[in-house]
C-alpha positions in Angstrom: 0.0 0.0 0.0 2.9 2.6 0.8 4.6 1.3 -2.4 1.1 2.5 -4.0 0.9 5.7 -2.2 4.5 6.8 -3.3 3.7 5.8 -6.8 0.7 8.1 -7.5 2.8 11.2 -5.1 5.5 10.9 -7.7 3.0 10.6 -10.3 1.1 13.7 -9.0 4.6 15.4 -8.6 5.6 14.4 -12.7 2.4 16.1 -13.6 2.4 19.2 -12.0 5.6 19.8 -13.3 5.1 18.6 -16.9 2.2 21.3 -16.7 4.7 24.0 -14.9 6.3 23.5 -18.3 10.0 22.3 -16.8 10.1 18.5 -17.6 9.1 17.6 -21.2 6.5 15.2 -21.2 7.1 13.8 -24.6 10.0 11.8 -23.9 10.7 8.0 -25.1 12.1 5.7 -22.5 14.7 3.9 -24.6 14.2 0.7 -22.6 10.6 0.5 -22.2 8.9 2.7 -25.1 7.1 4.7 -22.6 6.5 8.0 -23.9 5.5 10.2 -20.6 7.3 12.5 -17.6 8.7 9.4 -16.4 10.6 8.6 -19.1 12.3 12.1 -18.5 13.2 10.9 -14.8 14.1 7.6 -16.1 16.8 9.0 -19.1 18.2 11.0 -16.4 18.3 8.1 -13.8 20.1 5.8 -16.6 22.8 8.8 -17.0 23.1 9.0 -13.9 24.3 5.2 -13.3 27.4 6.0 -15.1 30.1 6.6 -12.7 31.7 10.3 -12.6 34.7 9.6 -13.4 33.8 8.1 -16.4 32.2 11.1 -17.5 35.0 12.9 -16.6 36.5 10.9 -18.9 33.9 11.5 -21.4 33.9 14.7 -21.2 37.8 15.4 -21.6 38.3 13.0 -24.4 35.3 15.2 -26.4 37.4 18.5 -25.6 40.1 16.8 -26.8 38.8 15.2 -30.0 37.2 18.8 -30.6 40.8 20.5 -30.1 42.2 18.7 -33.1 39.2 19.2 -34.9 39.6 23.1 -34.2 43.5 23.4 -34.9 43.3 21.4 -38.2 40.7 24.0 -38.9 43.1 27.0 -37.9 45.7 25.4 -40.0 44.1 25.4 -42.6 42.6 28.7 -42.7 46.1 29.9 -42.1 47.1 27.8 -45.2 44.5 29.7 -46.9 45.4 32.9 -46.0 41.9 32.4 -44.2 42.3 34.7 -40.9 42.8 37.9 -43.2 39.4 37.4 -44.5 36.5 38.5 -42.1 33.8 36.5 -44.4 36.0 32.9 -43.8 36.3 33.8 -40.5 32.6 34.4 -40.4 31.8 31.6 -42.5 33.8 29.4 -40.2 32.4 30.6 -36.9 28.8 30.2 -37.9 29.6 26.9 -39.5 30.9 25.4 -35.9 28.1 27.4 -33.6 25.6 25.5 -36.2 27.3 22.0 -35.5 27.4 22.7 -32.0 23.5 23.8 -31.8 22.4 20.7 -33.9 24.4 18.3 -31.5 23.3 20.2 -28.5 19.7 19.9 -30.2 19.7 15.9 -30.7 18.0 14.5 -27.4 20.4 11.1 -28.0 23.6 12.8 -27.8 22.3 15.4 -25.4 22.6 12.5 -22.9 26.2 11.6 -24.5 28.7 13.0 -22.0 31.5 12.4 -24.8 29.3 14.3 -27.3 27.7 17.1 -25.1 31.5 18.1 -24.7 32.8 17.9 -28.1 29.4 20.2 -29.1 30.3 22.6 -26.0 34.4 22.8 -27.2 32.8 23.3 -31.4 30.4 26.2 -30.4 32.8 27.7 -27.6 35.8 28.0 -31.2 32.6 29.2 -33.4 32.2 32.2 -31.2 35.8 32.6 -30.5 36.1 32.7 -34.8 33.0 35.3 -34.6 34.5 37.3 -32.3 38.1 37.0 -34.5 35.9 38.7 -37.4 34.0 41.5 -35.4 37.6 42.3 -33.9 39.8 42.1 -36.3 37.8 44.2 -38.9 37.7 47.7 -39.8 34.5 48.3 -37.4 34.8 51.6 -35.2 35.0 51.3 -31.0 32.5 50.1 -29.5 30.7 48.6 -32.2 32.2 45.7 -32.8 32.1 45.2 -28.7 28.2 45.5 -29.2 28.2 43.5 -32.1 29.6 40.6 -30.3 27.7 41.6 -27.5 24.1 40.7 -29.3 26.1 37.3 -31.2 26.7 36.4 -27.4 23.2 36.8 -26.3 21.9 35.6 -28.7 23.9 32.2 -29.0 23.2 31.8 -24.6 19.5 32.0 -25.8 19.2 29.3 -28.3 21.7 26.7 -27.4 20.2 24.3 -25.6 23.0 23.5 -23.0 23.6 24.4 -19.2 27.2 25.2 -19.0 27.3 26.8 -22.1 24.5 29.0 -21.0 26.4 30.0 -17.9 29.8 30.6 -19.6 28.0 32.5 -22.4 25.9 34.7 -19.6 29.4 35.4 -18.0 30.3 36.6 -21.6 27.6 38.9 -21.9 27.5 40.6 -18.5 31.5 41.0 -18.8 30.7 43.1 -21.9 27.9 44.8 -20.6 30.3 46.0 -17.5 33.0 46.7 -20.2 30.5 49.0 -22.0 30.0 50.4 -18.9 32.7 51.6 -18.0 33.7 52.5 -21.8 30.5 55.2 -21.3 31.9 56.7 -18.3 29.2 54.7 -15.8 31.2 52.2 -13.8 29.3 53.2 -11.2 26.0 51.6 -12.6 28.0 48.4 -12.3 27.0 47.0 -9.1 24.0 48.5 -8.8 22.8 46.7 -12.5 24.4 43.3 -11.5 23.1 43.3 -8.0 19.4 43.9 -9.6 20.0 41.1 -11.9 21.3 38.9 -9.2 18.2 39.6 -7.2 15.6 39.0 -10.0 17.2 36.1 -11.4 17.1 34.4 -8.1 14.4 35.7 -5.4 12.2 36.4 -8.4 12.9 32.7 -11.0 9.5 31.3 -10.3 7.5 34.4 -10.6 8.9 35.2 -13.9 8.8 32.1 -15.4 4.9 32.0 -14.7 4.7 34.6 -17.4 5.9 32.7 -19.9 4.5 30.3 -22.0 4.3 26.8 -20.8 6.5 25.1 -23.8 9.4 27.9 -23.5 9.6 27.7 -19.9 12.2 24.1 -18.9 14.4 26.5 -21.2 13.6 29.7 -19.6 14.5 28.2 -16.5 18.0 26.7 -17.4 18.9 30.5 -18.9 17.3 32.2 -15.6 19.7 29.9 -13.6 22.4 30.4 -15.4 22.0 34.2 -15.4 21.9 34.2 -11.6 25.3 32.2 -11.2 27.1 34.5 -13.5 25.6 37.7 -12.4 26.6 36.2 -9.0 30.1 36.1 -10.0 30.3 39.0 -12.2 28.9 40.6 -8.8 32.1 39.3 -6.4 34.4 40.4 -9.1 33.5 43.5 -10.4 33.0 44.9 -6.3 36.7 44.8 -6.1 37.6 45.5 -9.4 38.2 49.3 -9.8 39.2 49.3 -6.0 42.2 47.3 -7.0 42.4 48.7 -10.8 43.2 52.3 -8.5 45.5 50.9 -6.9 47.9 48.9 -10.0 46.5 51.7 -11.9 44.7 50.1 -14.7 43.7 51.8 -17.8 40.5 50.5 -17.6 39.0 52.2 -15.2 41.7 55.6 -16.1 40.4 58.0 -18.6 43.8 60.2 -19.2 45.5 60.3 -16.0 42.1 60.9 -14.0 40.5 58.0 -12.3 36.8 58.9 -12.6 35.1 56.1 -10.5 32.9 57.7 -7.6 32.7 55.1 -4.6 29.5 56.9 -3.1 27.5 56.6 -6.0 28.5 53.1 -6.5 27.7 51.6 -3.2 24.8 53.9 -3.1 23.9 52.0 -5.8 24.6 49.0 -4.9 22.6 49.6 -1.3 19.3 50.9 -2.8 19.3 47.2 -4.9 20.1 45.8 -2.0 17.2 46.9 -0.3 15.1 45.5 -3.2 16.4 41.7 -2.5 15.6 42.6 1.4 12.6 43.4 0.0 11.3 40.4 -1.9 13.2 38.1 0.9 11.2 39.9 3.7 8.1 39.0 1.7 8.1 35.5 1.9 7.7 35.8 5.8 5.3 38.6 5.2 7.3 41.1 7.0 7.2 44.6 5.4 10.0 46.5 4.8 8.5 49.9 6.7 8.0 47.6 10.3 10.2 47.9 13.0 12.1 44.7 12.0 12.3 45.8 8.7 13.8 49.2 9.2 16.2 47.4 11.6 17.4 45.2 9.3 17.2 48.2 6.0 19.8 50.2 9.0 22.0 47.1 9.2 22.3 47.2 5.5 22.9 50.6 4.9 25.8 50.6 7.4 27.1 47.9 5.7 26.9 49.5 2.8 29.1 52.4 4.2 31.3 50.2 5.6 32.0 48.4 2.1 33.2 52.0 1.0 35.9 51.2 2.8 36.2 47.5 2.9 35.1 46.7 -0.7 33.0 43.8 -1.5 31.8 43.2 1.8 28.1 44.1 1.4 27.9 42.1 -2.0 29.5 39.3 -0.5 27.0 39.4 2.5 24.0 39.8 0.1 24.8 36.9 -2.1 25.5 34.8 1.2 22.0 36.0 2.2 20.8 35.0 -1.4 22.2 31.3 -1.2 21.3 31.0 2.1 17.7 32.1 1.3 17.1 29.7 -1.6 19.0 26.9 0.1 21.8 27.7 -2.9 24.9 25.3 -1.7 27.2 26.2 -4.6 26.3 30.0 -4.1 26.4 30.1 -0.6 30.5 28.3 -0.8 31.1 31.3 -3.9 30.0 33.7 -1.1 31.7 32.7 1.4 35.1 32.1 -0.2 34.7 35.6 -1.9 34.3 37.2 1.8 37.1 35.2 3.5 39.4 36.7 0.3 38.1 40.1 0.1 38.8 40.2 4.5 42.3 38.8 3.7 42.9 41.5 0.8 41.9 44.0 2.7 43.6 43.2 6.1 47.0 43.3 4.0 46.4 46.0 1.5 49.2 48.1 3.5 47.8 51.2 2.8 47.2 51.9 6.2 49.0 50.3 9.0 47.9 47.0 9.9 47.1 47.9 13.7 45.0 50.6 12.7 43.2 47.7 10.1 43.2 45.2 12.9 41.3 47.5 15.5 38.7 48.4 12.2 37.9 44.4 11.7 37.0 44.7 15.3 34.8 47.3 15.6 33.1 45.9 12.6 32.8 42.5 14.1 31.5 43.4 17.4 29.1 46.0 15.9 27.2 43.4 13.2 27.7 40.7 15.9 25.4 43.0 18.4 23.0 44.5 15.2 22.4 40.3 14.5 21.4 39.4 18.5 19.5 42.3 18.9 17.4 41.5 15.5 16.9 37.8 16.4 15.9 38.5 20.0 13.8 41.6 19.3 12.2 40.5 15.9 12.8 37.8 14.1 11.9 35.1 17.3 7.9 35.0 16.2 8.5 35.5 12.0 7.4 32.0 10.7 7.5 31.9 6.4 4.6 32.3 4.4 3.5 30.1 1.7 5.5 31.8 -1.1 8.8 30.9 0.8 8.5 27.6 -0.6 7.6 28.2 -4.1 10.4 30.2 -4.0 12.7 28.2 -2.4 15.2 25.5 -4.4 18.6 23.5 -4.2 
């Protein structure tokens, strides 16, 4: 009887997520015929039998195999003459992204570790060859950045693949900070990546109920994909100018005037902050204005002063507050490696002394330390989570 129970649970569960639109119910179990949502769960289980390091395996002998494929190709367009021509280079870029997209495409060697790779390593050299052709022409600055900026986007959108999604959503948001900073607006940096941190992960679910149905087990892989890389693209670029100042790189030095205004970017960076506080405060239907609320908006805005000073610590604390929120293991481990390495980096900066550094971390410590008893004992002891803390809620 339990054995029945389970069954039509898990049968319940396959349906209301075939109808959520994020398992494909048209799937053919190879071994049974079955065309249904279990099939889906049964694929996966049978790839899942193979051991990891066999996939490993897999997976590095396709990268491999695709790496001879790619230099005979670059020999002989060299042979050719073939990299002084932007249409070969073109030709040949588009040529590789469309293998890679009708591999990634075939549902029998989507499952194919060896083959997944090899279609991942052909698209990966079909941008790189794109991106050879937009550069390498006579195109003014930034166009040919924007050019490859759209190519990027648009390639993360239509192939079909989860790592290729993320490392193509790194792509895009390193050339949107890029164009950023080319228009004079570094500042807009944080503040743009922490809002698209915040939507892609507080907010997944309630954007993907306003698409369609049959677009939406895609949607999803390209929303989670965009929260990991605007996650990243978040740790890095918080101490990126900070340190450009200080080797003095010439991206972020227009002339010999560094032109990057640490108010307005942590100002920034604090008001989107409040908007994640926001949506997480909403799933235990605690409003932002009540006296828990305002406590916890003060904490943030102090923090956000203090990361004037000690950069990266409030986006460090807000993705740990992210990952912790949506039980995020991965993101939660990014977080707090990226706060252990920002404390070290600034502890031995040496551009003050590192008594005067060591009585700061302090200060610092015992002052959040007392701001997080005083908001568990005073308001958080009777805040239970509402129903939408669940639906928002994933691993």
């Amino acid at each position: 009887m339990s054995n029945d129970m389970n069954n039509q649970h898990s049968d319940k569960v396959l349906l209301q997520l075939q109808q959520l639109g994020l398992i494909d119910g048209n799937v053919t179990d190879a071994r049974t015929g079955e065309t249904s949502a279990k099939a889906t769960i049964a694929n996966n289980h049978s790839q899942n039998d193979i051991p990891w390091f066999i996939q490993i395996l897999f997976g590095l002998s396709g990268i491999v195999a695709s790496l001879f494929l790619i230099a005979f190709l670059s020999l002989l367009l060299f042979g050719i003459d073939g990299f002084d021509s932007v249409i070969a280079l073109l030709i040949t870029g588009l040529v590789l992204s469309a293998a890679g997209f009708v591999l990634f495409r075939n549902k029998q060697s989507r499952d194919n570790t060896f083959i997944s790779s090899l279609a991942l390593a052909i698209s990966s050299a079909g941008q790189a060859y794109i991106g050879f052709a937009l550069f390498d022409n006579n195109l003014s600055h930034p166009i040919d950045i924007w050019l490859f900026l759209i190519v990027q986007a648009v390639m993360t959108v239509i192939m079909p693949n989860r790592i290729y999604r993320l490392l193509g959503s790194i792509m895009t948001l390193g050339l949107t900070v890029y164009l950023l900073n080319y228009y004079h607006l570094p500042e807009v940096s944080l503040g743009l990546l922490t809002l698209i941190t915040t939507g892609s992960n507080l907010s997944r679910y309630s954007l993907l109920q306003r698409i369609p149905s049959k677009w939406r087990a895609d949607a999803f892989d390209i929303i989670k994909a965009l929260g990991y890389a605007s996650a990243l693209m978040l740790l890095c670029v918080s101490v990126y100018f900070i340190a450009a100042e200080h080797s003095h790189s010439l991206a972020t030095y227009y002339g010999d005037t560094f032109r990057y205004n640490y108010y307005l970017a942590q100002g920034l960076l604090t008001l989107a902050s409040l908007y994640a506080t926001y949506l997480i405060l909403k799933r235990y239907d605690v409003k932002l204005l009540s006296a828990a609320g305002l406590f916890i908006g003060g904490a943030l805005v102090l923090l956000g002063i203090i990361s004037i000073y000690v950069s990266g610590l409030l986006a460090t604390s807000l993705i740990i507050v992210i990952a912790i929120a949506n039980s995020q293991r991965v993101l939660l481990g990014l977080g707090v490696t990226a706060l252990v390495s920002y404390i070290f980096w600034y502890y031995y900066q040496l551009d003050t002394s590192l008594l005067v550094k060591s009585i700061s971390m302090l200060v610092i410590s015992i002052a959040l330390l007392l701001m997080r008893w005083t908001l568990i004992k005073g308001y958080l002891a009777n805040i239970k989570p509402s129903a939408n803390d669940n639906q928002e809620r994933h691993s």
